[in-house]
C-alpha positions as a Markdown table, in Angstrom:
| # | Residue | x | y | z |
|---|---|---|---|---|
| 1 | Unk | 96.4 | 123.4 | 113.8 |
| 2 | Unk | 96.5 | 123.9 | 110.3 |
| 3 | Unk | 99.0 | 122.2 | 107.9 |
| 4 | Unk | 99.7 | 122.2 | 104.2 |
| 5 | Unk | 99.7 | 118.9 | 102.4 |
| 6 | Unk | 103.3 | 119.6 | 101.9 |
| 7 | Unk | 103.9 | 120.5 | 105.8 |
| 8 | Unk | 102.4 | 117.9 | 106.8 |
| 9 | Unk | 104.4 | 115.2 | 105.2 |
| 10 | Unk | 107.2 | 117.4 | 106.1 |
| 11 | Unk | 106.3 | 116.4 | 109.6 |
| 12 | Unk | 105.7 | 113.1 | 109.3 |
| 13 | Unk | 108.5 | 112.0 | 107.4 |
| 14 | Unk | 110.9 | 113.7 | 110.3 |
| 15 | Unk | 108.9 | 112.5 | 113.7 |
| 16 | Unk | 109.5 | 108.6 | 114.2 |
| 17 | Unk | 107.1 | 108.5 | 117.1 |
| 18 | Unk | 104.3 | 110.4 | 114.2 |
| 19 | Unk | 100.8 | 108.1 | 114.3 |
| 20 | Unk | 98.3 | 108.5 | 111.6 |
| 21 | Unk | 95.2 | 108.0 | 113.4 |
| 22 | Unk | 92.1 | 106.5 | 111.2 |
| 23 | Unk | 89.1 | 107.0 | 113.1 |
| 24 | Unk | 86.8 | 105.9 | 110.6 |
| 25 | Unk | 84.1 | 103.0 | 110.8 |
| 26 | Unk | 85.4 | 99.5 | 109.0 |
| 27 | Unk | 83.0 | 100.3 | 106.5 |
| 28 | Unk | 84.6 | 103.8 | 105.3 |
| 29 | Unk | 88.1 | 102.3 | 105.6 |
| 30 | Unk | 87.2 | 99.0 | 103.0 |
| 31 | Unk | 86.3 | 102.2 | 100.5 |
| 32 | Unk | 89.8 | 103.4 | 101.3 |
| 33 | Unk | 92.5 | 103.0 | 103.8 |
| 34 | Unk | 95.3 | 105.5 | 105.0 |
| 35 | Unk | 98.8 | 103.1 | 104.3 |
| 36 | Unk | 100.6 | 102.9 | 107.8 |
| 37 | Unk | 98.0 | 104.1 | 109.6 |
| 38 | Unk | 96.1 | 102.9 | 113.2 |
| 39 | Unk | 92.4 | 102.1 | 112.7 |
| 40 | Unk | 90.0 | 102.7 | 115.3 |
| 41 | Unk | 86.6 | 103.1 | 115.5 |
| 42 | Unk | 84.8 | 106.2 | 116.9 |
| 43 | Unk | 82.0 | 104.5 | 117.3 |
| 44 | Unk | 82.8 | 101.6 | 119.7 |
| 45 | Unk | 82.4 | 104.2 | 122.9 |
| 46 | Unk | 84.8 | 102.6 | 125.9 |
| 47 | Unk | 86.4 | 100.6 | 123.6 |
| 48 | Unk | 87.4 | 103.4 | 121.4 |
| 49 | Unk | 88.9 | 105.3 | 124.7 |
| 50 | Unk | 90.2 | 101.9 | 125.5 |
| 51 | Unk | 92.5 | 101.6 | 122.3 |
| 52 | Unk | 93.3 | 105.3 | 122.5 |
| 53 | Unk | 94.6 | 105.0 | 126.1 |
| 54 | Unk | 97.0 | 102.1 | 124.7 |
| 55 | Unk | 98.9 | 104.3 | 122.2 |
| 56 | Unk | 102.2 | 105.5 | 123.4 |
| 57 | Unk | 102.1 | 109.2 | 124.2 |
């Protein structure tokens, strides 16, 4: 899917189940971080299916 900047706040702002989903290592996020989001690294293998099969669907 392709969104707009504009249609995609659009969507988030109006879904309360929306999750921003920060896949980024620790490392990238220190250099900036996505307010409200859920961090978790692709990089941790099982661990990162782990935390993925946790989030509410």
């Amino acid at each position: 899917m392709d969104l707009s900047q504009e249609a995609w706040e659009e969507r988030l702002e109006n879904d309360d189940n929306a999750v921003i989903l920060d896949v980024r290592t620790p490392e990238e996020v220190e250099e900036g971080y996505i307010p409200n989001a859920k961090v978790i690294d692709f990089y941790l293998g099982q661990e990162f299916m782990a935390e993925i099969e946790k989030l509410d669907k």
